[in-house]
C-alpha positions as CSV (number, residue, x, y, z in Angstrom):
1,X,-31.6,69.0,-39.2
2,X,-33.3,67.9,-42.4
3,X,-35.8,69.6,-44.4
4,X,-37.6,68.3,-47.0
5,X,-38.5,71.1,-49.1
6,X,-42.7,70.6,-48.8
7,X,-43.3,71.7,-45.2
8,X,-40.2,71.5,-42.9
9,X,-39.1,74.6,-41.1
10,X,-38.7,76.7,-37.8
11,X,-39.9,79.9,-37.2
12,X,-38.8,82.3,-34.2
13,X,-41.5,83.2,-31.3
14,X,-40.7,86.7,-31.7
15,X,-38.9,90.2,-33.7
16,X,-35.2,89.0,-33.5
17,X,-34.8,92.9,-33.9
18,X,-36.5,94.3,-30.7
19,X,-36.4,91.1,-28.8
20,X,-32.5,90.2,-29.2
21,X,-31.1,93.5,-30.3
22,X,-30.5,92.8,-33.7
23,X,-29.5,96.5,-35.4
24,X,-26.9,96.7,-38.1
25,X,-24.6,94.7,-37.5
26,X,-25.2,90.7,-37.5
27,X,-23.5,87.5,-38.3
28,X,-25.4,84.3,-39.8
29,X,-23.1,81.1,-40.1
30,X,-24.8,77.5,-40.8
31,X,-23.6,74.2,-42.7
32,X,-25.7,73.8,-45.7
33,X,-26.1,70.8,-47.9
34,X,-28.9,71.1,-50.6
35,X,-31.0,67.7,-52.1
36,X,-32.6,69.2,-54.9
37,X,-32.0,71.9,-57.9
38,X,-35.2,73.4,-59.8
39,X,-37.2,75.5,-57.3
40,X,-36.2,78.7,-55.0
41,X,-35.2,77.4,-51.6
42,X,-35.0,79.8,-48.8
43,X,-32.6,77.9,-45.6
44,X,-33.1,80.7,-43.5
45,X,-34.3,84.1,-43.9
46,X,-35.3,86.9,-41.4
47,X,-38.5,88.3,-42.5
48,X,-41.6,90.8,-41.6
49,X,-45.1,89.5,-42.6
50,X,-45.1,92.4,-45.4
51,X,-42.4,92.0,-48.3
52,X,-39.2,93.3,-46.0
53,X,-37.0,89.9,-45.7
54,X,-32.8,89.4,-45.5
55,X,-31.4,85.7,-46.2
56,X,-29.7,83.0,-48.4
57,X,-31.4,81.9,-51.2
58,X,-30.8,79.3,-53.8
59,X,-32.4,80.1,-57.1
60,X,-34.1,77.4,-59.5
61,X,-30.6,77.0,-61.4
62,X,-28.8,76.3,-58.1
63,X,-27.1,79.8,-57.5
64,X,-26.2,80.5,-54.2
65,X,-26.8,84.2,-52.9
66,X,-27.4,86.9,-49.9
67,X,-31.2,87.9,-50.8
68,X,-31.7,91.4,-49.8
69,X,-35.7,92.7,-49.7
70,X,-35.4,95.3,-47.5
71,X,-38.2,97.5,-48.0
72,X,-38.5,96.1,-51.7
73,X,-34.9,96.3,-52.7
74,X,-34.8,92.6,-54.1
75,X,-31.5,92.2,-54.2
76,X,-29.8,88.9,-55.2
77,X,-26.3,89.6,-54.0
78,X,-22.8,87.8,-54.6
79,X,-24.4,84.4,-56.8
80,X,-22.3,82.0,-57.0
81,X,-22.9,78.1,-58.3
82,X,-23.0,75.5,-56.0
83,X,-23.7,71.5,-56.7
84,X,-26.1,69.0,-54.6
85,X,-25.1,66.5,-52.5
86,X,-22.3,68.7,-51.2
87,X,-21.8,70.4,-47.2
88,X,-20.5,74.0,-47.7
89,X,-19.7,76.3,-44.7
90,X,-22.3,79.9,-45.3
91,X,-21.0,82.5,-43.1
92,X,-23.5,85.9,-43.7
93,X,-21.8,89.4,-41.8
94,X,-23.0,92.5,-41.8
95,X,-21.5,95.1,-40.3
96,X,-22.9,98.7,-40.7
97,X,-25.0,97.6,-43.9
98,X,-21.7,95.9,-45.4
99,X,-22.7,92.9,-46.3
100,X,-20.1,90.1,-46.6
101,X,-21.1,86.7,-48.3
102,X,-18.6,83.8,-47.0
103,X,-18.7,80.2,-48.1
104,X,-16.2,77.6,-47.4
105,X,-13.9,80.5,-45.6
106,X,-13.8,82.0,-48.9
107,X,-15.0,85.7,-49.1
108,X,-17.6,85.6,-52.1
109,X,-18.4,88.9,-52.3
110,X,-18.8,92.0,-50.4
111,X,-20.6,95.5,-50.6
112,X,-23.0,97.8,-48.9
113,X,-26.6,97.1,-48.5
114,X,-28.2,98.5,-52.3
115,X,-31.6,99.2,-50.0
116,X,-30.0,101.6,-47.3
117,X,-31.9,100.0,-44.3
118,X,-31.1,98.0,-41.9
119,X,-32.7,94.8,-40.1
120,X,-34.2,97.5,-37.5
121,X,-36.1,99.7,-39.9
122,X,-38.7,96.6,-40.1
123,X,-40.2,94.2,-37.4
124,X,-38.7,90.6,-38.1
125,X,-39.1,86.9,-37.2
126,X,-36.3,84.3,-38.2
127,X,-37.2,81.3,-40.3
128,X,-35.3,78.2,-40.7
129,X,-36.1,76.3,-43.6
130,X,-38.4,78.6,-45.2
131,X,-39.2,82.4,-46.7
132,X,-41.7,84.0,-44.3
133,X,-43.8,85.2,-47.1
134,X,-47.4,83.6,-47.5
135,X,-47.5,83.3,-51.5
136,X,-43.8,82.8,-51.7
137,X,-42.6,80.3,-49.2
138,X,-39.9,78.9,-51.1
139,X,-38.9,75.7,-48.5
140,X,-35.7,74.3,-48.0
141,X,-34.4,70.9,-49.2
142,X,-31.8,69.9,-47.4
143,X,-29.7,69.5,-44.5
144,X,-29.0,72.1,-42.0
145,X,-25.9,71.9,-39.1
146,X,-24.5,74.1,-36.7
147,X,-26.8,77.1,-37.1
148,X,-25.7,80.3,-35.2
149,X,-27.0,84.2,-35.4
150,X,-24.6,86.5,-33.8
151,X,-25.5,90.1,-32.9
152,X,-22.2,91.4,-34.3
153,X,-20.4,91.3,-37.2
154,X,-17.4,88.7,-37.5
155,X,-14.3,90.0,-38.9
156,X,-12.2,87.4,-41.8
157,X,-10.2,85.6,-39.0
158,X,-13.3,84.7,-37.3
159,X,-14.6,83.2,-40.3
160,X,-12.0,81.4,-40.8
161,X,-11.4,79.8,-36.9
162,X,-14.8,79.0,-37.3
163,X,-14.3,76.9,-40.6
164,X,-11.0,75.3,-39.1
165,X,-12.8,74.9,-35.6
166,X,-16.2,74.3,-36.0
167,X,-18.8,75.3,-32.8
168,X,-15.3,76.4,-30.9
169,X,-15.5,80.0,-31.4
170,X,-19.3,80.2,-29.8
171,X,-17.4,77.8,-27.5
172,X,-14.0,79.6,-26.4
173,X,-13.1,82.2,-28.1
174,X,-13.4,84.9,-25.3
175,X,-14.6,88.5,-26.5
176,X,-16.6,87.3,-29.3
């Protein structure tokens, strides 16, 4: 998918929490390949029409991080640099409000959530390609492949099948 940072994006029908059983423990794994520096772009976040959202985030000087805005904890968790022009594997877990930032099958950071909630103390929507928020939208530019939301956590070797077999684990890796 391509989105080009003015008005592209896709936004779920209904609360990913209630509706798909999203709790505590989740896994957000996508391809990511950014066109542009010098704004905040937002390539998916899960977010409530208030200020409660969870998601990557690229800032204005091209840091890469886990956005956490859980009930106006604002969190910018696990930064880390990253250059345009350039595919990178982002693999989100949480698992009991540990948050674990992958990119590349490289564990970037990890920690427990600094708000204490979790995605079911707040009524969400996911968006691809955009923040949810109405005065901060914050659009991706960029490219976008293999998107997948898990409703469990995966562990470091699923990470890594996934980078060295890319769409087999939702594909045949049994108990997953």
């Amino acid at each position: 998918l391509e989105f080009d940072g003015v008005t592209d994006c896709l936004v779920g029908v209904a609360d990913i929490n209630t509706s798909y059983g999203i709790t505590d423990d989740i896994t957000v794994a996508c391809w990511v390949k950014f066109n542009a520096i010098g704004v905040v772009q937002r390539p998916w976040n899960i977010y409530q029409n208030t200020d409660d959202g969870f998601g990557l985030a690229l800032t204005s000087a091209g840091v890469l991080h886990v956005s956490e805005d859980i009930d106006q904890g604002d969190a910018q968790l696990y930064s880390t640099k990253i250059n345009i022009d350039t595919w990178y594997r982002v693999v989100v877990a949480v698992e009991s409000l540990e948050i674990k930032l992958y990119i590349n099958n490289v564990l970037v950071g990890s920690g427990t959530s600094v708000t204490g909630d979790g995605f079911d103390s707040f009524a969400s929507k996911l968006y691809i390609g955009r923040r949810g928020h109405t005065s901060e939208v914050e659009y991706f530019n960029g490219c976008m492949a293999d998107f997948q939301m898990w409703d469990t956590a995966w562990s470091a070797d699923e990470v890594a099948y996934d980078y060295v077999n890319p769409e087999a684990l939702a594909l045949n890796a049994s108990g997953t």
